[in-house]
C-alpha positions in Angstrom: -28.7 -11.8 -102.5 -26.5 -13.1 -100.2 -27.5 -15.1 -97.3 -26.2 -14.3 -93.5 -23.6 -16.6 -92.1 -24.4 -18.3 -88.6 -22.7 -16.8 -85.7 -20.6 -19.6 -84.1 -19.8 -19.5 -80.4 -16.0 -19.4 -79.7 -14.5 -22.6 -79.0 -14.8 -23.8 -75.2 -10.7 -24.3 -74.1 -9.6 -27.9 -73.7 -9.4 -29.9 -70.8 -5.3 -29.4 -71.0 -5.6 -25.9 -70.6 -7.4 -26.2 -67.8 -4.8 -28.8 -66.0 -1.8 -26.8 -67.0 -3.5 -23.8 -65.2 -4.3 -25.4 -62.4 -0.7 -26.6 -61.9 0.3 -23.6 -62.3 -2.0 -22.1 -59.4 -0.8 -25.3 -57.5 2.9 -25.1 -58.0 2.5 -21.5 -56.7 0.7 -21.9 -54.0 3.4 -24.5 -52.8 6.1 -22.5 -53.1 4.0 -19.3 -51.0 3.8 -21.8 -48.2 7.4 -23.1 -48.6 8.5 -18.6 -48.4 6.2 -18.4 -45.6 7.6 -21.3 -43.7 11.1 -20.6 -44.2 10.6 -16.5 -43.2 8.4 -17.8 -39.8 11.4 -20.5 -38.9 14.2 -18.0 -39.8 12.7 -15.2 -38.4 9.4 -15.1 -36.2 10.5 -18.9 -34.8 9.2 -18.1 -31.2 12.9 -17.9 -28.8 12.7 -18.8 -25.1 13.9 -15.4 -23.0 17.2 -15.2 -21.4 17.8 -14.4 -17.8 21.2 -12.6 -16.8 21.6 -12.6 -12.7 23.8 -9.7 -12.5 24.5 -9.0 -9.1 23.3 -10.4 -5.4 23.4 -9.1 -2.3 22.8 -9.3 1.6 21.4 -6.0 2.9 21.2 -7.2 6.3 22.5 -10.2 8.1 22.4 -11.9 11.2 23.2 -15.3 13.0 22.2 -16.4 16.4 22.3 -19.6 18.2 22.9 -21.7 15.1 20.4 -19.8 12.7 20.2 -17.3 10.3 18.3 -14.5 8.7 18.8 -11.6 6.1 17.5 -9.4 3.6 18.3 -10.8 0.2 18.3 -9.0 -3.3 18.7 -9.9 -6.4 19.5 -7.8 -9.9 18.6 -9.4 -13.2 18.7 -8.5 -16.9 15.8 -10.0 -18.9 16.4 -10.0 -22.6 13.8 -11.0 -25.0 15.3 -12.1 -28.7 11.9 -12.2 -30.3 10.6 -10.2 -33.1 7.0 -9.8 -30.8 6.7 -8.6 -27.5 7.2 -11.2 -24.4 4.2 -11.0 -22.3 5.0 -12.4 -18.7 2.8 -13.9 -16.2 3.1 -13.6 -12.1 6.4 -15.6 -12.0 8.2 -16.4 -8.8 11.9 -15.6 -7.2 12.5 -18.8 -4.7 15.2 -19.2 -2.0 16.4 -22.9 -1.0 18.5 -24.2 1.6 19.6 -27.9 1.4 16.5 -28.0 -1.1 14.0 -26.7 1.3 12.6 -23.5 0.4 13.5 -21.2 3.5 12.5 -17.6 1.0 9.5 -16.5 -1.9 9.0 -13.8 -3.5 6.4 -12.9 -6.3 6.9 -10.4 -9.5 3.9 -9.1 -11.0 3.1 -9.5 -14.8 4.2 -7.3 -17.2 5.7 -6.9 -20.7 8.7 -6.9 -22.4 8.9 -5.8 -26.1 10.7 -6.6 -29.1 14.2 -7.1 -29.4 14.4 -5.1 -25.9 16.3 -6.2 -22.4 14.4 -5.5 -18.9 16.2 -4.9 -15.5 15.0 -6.3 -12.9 15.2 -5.9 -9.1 13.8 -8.3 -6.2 14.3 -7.6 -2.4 12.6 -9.5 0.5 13.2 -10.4 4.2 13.9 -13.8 5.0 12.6 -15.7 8.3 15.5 -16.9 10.8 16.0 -20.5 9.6 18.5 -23.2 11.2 22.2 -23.5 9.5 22.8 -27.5 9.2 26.0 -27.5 9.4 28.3 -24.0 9.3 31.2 -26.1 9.1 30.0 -28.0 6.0 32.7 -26.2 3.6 35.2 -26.4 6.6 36.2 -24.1 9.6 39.5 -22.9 9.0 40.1 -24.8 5.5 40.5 -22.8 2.4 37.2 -21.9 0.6 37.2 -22.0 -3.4 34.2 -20.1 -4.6 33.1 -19.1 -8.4 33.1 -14.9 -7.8 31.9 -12.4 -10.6 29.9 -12.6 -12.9 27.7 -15.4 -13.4 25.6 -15.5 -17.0 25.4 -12.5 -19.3 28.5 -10.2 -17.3 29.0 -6.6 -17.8 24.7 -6.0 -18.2 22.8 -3.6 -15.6 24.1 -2.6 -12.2 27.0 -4.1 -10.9 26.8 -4.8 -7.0 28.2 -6.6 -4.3 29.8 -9.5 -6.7 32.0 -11.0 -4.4 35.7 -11.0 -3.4 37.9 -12.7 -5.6 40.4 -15.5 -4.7 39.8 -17.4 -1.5 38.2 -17.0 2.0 38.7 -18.6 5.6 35.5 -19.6 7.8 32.6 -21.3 8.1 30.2 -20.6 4.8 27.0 -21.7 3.7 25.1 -21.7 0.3 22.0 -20.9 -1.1 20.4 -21.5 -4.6 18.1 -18.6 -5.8 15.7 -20.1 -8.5 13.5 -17.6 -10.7 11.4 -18.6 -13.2 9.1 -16.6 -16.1 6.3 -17.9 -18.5 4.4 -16.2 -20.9 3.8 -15.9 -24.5 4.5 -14.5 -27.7 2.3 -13.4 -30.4 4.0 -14.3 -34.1 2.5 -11.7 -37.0 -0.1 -11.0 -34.6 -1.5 -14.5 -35.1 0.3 -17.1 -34.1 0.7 -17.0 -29.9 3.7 -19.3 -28.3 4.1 -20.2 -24.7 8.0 -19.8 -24.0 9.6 -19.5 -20.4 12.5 -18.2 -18.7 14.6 -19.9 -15.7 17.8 -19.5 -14.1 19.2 -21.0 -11.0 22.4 -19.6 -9.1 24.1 -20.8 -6.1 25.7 -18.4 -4.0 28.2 -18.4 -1.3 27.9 -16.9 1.5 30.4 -15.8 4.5 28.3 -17.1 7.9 31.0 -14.7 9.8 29.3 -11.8 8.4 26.8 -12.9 5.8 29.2 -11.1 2.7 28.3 -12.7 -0.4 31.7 -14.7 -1.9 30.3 -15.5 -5.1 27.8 -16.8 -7.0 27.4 -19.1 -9.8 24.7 -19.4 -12.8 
């Protein structure tokens, strides 16, 4: 009669096969993260938005007595490059004369989505202010003034750009200053501030207050 052969337990696996698997989980791991970091730097990497001053105008303009005041607008094209929408906060459209602010404006929050380009349109009276000096660029003496188009030509409404060439008289300049901050959300995740700014100087006719030009 034969006698029943002890069950043996299968052997346990060696500390080597343990090591090379957890390389392997390791190695993998490492090059996931090194995918998902070159995807999110090529791809998602957060962009700051661009701001396009298309067009600017003077509605209304009059000067008495050595000072000014108008109505000024302004005509932008926001483009955001990201991948995620661009969500703005109150930002601010400023006016400056010799560096003192002489006009604000506010624009509301909003949001600007993927990939997509905004147009934009400010308007607001200005208080009188003093001209320094109306003869600053010259009485008389030949003006040479940027005209057109100043960043991002040929987007949105086209208005009021200038003359081209040069102009005789008295002149004085501005510089309109807008700025936008926000965020950006990355794979619904990751949130970014970015911002937006541009600054233009524009020349204007103190004659008759007819925008020469403007430069961005």
């Amino acid at each position: 009669m034969s006698k029943p052969h002890p069950h043996r337990p299968p052997p346990r696996p060696s500390g080597r096969t343990n090591l090379a698997s957890c390389a392997v989980a390791t190695i993998f791991l490492i090059f996931l993260v090194i995918v998902v970091l070159i995807v999110y730097f090529t791809v998602f990497k957060p962009k700051d938005p661009k701001i396009a001053v298309n067009a600017v105008q003077l509605p209304s303009f009059s000067v008495s007595n050595g000072t000014v005041n108008f109505t000024f607008s302004q005509y932008v094209a926001v483009r955001n490059p990201n991948r995620a929408s661009f969500t703005h906060y109150d930002s601010t459209l400023q006016l400056l004369y010799y560096g003192n602010q002489v006009g604000f404006m506010f624009i509301p929050a909003g949001k600007i989505e993927a990939g997509r380009t905004q147009y934009m349109a400010a308007t607001f009276a200005v208080q009188s202010f003093p001209v320094s000096d109306p003869n600053s660029v010259g009485v008389g003496s030949e003006v040479g003034v940027d005209t057109g188009i100043g960043i991002g030509g040929g987007i949105g409404p086209q208005l009021g750009g200038g003359i081209s060439g040069s102009r005789l008289g008295p002149t004085m300049e501005i510089e309109a200053r807008m700025e936008m901050a926000g965020r950006v959300k990355v794979l619904h995740f990751f949130t970014h501030h970015v911002e937006a700014k541009s600054g233009c100087k524009v020349a204007i006719a103190v004659s008759d207050g007819s925008v020469l030009g403007f430069h961005c």
